[in-house]
C-alpha positions in Angstrom: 21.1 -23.7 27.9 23.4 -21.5 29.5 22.5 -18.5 27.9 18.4 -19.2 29.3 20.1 -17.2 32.5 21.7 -14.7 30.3 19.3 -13.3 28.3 16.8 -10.6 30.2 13.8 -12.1 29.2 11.9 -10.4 32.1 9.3 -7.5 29.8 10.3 -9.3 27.0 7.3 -10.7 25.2 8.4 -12.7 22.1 6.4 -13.6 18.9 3.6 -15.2 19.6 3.0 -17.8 17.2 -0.8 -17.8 15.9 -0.3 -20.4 12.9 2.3 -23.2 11.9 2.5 -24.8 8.5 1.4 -28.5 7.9 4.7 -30.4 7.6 7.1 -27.2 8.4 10.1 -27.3 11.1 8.1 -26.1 13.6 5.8 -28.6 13.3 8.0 -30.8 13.7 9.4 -30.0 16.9 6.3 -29.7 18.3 5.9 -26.0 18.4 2.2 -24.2 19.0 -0.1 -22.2 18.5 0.1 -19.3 21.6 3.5 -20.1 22.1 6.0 -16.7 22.3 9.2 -17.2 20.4 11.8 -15.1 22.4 15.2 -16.5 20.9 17.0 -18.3 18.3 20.6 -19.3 18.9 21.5 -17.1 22.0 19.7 -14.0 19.9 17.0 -12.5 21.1 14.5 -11.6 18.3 12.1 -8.4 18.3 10.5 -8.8 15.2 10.1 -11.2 12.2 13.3 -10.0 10.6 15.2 -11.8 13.4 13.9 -14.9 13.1 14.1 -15.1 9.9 17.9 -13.8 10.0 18.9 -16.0 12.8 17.4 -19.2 11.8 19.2 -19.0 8.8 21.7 -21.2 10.8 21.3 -25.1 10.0 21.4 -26.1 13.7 19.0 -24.0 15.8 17.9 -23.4 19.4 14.8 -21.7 19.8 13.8 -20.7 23.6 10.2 -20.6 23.8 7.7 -18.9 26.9 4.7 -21.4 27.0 2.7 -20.2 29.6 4.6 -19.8 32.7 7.7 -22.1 31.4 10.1 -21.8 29.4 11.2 -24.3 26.8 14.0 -25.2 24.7 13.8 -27.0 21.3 16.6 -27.9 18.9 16.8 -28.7 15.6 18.5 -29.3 11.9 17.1 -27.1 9.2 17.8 -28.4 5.7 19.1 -26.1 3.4 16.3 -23.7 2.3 13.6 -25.1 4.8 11.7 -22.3 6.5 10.7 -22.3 9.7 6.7 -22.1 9.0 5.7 -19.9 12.0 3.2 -17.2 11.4 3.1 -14.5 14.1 0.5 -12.2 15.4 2.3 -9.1 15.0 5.3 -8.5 12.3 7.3 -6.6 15.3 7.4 -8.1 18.8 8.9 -5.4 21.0 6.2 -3.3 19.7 3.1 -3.1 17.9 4.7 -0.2 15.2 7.1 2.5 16.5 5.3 6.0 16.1 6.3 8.5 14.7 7.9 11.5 16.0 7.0 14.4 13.3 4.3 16.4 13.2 4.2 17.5 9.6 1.1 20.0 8.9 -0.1 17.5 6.3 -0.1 14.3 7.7 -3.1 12.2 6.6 -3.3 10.8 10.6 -3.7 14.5 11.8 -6.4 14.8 9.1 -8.6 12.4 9.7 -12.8 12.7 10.7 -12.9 11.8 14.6 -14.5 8.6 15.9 -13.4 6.2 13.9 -11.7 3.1 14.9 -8.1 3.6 17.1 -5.8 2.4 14.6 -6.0 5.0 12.1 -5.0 7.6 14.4 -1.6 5.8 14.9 1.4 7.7 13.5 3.2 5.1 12.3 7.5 5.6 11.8 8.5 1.8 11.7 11.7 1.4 9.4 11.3 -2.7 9.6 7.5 -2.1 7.9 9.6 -0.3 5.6 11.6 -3.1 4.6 8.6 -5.5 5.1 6.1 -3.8 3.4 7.3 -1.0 1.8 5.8 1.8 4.0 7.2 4.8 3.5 9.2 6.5 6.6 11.5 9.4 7.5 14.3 8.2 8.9 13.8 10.8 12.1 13.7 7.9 15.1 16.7 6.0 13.7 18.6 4.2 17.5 22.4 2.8 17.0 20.5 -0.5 17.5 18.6 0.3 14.3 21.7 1.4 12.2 23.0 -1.6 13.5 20.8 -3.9 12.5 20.3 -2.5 9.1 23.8 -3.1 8.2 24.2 -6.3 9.6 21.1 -7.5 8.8 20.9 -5.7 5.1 17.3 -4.2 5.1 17.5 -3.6 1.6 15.6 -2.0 -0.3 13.9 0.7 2.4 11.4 3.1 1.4 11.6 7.0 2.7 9.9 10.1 2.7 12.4 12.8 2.2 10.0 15.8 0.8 12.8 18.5 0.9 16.8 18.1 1.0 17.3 21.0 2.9 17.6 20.2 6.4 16.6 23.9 7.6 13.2 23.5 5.8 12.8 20.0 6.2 12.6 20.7 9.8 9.9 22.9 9.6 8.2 20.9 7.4 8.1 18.1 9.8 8.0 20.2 12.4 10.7 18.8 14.2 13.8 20.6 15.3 15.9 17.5 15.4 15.2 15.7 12.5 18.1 15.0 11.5 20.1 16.1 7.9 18.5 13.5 5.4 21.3 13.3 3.3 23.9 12.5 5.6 21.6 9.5 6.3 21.0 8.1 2.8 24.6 8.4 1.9 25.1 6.6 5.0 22.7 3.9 3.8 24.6 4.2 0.4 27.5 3.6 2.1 26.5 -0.1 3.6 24.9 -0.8 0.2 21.0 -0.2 1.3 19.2 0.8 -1.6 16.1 3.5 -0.8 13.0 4.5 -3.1 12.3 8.0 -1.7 9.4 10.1 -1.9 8.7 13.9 -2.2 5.3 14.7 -1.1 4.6 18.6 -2.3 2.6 21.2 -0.7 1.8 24.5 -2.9 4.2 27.4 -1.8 6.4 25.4 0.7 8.5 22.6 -1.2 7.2 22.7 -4.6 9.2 24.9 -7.6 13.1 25.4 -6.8 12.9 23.6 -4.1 11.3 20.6 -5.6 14.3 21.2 -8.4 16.7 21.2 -5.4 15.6 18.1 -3.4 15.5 16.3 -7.2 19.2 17.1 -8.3 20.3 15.8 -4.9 19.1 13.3 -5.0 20.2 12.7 -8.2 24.0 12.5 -6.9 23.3 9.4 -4.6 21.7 7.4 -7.9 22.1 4.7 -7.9 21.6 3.7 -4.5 18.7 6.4 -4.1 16.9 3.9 -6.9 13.6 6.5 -7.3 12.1 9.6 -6.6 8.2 9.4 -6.5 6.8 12.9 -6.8 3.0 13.1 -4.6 0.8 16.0 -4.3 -0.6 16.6 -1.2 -4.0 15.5 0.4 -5.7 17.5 2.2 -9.3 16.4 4.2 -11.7 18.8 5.0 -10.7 18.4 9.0 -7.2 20.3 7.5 -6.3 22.7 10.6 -3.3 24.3 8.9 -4.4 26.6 5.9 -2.4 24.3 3.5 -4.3 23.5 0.0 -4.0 21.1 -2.9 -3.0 21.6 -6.6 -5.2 23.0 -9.1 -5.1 22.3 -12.6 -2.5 24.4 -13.6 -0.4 24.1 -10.6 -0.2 20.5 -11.4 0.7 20.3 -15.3 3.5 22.9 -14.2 5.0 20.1 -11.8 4.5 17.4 -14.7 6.5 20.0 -17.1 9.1 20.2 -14.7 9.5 16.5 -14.0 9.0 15.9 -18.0 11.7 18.1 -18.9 14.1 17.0 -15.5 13.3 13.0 -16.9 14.8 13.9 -20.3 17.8 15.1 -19.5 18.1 11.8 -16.7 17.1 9.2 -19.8 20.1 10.6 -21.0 22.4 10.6 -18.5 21.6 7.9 -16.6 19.1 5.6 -19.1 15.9 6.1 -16.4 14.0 8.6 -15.7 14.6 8.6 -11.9 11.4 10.9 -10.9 8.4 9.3 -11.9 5.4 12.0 -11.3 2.3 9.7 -9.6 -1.1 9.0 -11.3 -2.6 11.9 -9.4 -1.1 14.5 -10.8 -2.0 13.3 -14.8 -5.4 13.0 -13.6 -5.1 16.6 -12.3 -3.9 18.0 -15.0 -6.0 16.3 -17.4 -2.9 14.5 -19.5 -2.6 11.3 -20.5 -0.1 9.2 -18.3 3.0 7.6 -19.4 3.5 4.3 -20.9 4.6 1.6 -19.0 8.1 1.6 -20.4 8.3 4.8 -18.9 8.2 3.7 -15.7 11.7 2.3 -15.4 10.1 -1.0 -14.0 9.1 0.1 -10.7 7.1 -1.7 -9.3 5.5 1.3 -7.3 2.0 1.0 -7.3 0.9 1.2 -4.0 2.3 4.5 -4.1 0.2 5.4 -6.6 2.8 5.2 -9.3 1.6 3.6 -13.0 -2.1 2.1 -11.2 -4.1 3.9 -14.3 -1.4 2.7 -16.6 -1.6 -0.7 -15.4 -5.8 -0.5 -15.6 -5.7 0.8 -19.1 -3.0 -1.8 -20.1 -4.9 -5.1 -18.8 -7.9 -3.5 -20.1 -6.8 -3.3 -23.6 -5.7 -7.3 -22.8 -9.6 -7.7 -21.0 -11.3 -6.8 -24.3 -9.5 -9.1 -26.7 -10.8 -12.1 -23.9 -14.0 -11.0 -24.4 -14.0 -11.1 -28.2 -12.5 -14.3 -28.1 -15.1 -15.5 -25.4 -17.8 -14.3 -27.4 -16.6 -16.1 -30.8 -19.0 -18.0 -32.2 -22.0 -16.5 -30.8 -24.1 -13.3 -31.8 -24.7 -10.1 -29.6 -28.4 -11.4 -29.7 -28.2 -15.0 -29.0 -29.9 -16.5 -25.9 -27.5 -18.5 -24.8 -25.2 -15.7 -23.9 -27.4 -14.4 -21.5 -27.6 -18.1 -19.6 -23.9 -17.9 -19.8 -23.5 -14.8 -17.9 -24.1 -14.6 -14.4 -25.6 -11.1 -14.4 -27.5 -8.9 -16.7 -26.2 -5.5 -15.9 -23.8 -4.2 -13.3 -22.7 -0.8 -10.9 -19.3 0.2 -10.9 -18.3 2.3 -8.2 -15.9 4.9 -7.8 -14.2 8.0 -6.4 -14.2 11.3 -8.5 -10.6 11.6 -9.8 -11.1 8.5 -11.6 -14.3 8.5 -12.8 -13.7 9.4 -16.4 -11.2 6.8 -17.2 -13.4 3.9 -15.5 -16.6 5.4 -18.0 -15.1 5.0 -21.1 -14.4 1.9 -20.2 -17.5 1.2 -18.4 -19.0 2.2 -22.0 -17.1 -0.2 -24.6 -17.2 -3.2 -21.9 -21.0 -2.5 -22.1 -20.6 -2.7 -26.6 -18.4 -5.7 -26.4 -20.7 -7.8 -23.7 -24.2 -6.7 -24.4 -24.5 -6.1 -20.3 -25.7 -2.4 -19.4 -23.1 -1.0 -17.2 -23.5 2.3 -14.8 -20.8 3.8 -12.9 -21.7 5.3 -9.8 -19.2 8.5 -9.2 -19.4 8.9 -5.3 -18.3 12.2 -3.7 -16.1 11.7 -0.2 -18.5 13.6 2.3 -16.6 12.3 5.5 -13.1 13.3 4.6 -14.6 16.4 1.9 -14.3 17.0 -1.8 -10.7 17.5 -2.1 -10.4 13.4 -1.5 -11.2 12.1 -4.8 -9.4 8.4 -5.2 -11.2 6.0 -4.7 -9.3 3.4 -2.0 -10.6 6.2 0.5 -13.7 5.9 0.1 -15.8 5.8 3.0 -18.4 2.7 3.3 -21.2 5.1 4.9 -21.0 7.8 1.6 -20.7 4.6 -0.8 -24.0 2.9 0.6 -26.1 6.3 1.1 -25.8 7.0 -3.0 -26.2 3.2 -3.6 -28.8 3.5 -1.9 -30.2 6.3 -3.9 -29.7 4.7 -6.9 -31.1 2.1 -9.2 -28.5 -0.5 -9.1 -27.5 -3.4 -11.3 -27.9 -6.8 -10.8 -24.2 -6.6 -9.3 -22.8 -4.1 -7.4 -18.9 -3.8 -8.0 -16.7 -1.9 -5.5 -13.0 -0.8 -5.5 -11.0 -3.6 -3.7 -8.6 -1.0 -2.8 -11.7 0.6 -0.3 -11.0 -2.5 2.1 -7.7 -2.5 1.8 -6.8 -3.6 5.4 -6.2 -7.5 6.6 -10.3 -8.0 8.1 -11.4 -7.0 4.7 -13.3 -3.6 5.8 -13.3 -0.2 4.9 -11.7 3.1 6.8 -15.1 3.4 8.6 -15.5 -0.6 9.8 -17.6 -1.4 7.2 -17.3 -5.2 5.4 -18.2 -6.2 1.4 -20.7 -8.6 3.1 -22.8 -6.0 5.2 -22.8 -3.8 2.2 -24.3 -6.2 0.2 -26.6 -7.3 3.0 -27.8 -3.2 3.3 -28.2 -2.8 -0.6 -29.8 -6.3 -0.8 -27.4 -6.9 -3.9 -24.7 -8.7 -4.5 -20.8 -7.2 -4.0 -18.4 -8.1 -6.0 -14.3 -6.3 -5.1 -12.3 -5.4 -8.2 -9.1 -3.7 -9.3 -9.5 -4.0 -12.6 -11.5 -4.7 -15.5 -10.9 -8.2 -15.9 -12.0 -8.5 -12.3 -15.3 -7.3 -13.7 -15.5 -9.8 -16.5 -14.8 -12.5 -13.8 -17.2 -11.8 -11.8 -20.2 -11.5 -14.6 -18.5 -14.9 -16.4 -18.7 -17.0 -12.5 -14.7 -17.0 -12.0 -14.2 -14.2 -9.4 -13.8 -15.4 -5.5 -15.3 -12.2 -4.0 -18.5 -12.0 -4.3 -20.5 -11.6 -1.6 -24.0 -12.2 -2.0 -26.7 -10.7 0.7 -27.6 -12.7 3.1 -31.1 -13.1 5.1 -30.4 -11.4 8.6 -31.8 -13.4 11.8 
């Protein structure tokens, strides 16, 4: 224990453990609940990352703060035994490092006031980046940081480059010393940290040559710069800076660029290195690509191959539903006691509205259950924010409540897309379906439909009486 007196332990606070795995190491040492992990093996661990890095070891010390003492535990890990600790935060020295940009068309910057505190955090964190994929810029980057991505190998990270050109990236992020963006990912490149990046366009500012630019150099630090997605803005009707979204137009002239940029990378390279996301198809009006076209990203929560992905497992959805229905007539009673539901109300945004009502319509032919989709306009954030995950609760209940709903009301899982299970405005699946007297089912896709209306779909929430 003689680095206990080493270590400055005094500010700081350690993971603090909130659940540990029946049967696990911890366990096993008699580690708990409430307990703050501060270090493993003479290390001091900030975040998850540590911990799992540093008890790779077989033989491990961990020095734990429960309540005012401090503890020491050792143990043998066998070879591929985890740990089992759960923690109430992912990062320990902080909740999320913010970020230090204040680009014109950040999302935080545009969002409606009053709403709960979190989504007015800015967040920067490069470790949710290799965690979770969030996207970052690279701007806040300490020695500590470059440090521990080397040594560590936070591989693959995720970052938002928008423009190559340092002079203009600056003003886009409005920050004077942001640093040159190559230099860093040929940096990364260098260590062998792979990076997805992302190009988020803004009519008149990075879009046309220099959206050309940013791609072709990119291009040079293939293959460690794996993919560019290509995003068109957002903008919310609480937009302060005069900036706008695509039109129609403007948006099939970005997806003949890409097209015709992809080509010539197919045959150069074998992928097609910028992938266009769903929005701007939708936009446009063109059909997306085909899944192979996708190089096997696995991008989705991007925004990148969702509608192809929908239109694929739907495809798969109605050949279970033939087969379901084999043996048994459109008219025959018995169909009707083996469904749980008699008609349904699918819910969602405007930009995707078409696609989910065609569907909508042949689900209806192949199940004999009358199917409405409800197409609900984004009054708190304005017109202009047409997918559906942003969705607020309060504009979804006022038109169901104008409505004449199904026997089942189905709402995009992607609206409560947030670990308590609520939407942007605090709003839960179960008090929805306690409001609308109806109940809720969450779905991503079509087959999530057809398990909810066959009895096999866990999220359901029916109304219940209130007190």
């Amino acid at each position: 224990m003689t680095y206990f007196t080493e270590l400055d332990l005094s500010s700081h606070p350690g993971g603090i453990i909130t659940n540990i795995t029946e049967d696990s190491l911890a366990q096993e040492i008699d580690l708990r609940i409430g307990d703050q992990l501060l270090a493993i093996n003479e290390n001091k661990v900030e975040d998850v990352i540590d911990v799992r890095f540093y008890s790779a070891d077989e033989d491990l010390e961990l020095l734990i703060r429960r309540g005012e003492e401090y503890l020491l535990f050792e143990a043998h890990r066998d070879y591929g035994q985890d740990l089992g600790i759960d923690f109430q935060h992912p990062t320990f020295d902080t909740d999320i490092r913010r970020c230090n940009n204040v680009c014109e068309f950040c999302f935080v910057l545009q969002m409606a006031p009053r709403y709960r505190r979190t989504l007015y955090i800015k967040d920067d964190d490069y470790r949710y980046s290799f965690l979770f994929g969030h996207y970052v810029t690279l701007t806040n980057l300490t020695d500590h940081d470059w440090w521990k991505i080397e040594t560590m190998g936070l591989s693959p990270l995720y970052v938002s480059v928008h423009v190559t050109d340092l002079e203009l990236r600056r003003r886009f992020l409005r920050n004077n010393d942001a640093p040159d963006i190559l230099d860093q990912l040929q940096r990364l490149a260098s260590i062998g940290v792979k990076t997805h990046t992302q190009l988020v366009i803004v009519p008149g500012l990075n879009d046309g040559k220099w959206m050309e630019r940013s791609i072709a150099d990119l291009k040079k630090l293939w293959p460690t710069v794996s993919s560019i997605s290509i995003v068109p803005v957002g903008i919310t009707r609480h937009h302060r800076y005069g900036l706008k979204t695509h039109d129609q137009s403007e948006a099939r002239n970005v997806l003949s660029t890409i097209e015709k940029l992809q080509s010539e990378f197919r045959t150069e390279m074998g992928v097609g290195f910028a992938q266009a996301t769903d929005e701007w198809y939708l936009v446009a009006g063109e059909e997306v690509p085909q899944a192979k076209d996708y190089d096997g990203l696995q991008l989705h929560e991007n925004g990148l191959g969702m509608v192809r992905l929908f239109l694929d497992e739907w495809k798969a959805v109605q050949e279970e539903i033939r087969t379901w229905f084999t043996g048994f007539s459109q008219s025959d009673t018995l169909l009707k006691e083996k469904l749980d539901y008699d008609s349904l109300t699918l819910v969602t945004g405007t930009l995707f509205w078409r696609n989910l009502r065609l569907a909508a319509d042949r689900f209806a032919e192949l199940s004999n259950v009358a199917v409405s989709v409800l197409l609900v306009e984004n009054a708190v954030l304005g017109p202009s924010i047409t997918v559906a995950g942003l969705l607020m609760a309060q504009d979804v209940l006022a038109e169901l409540k104008s409505t004449d709903l199904g026997d089942l009301v189905v709402l995009p899982r992607l609206m409560f897309d947030h670990p308590d299970l609520i939407s942007l405005d605090d709003l839960s699946p179960q008090e929805i379906a306690n409001s609308i007297n109806r109940p809720v089912a969450l779905a991503d896709q079509m087959g999530d439909v057809w398990d909810a209306l066959t009895g096999k779909s866990n999220v359901i929430f029916n109304p219940m009486t209130q007190p």
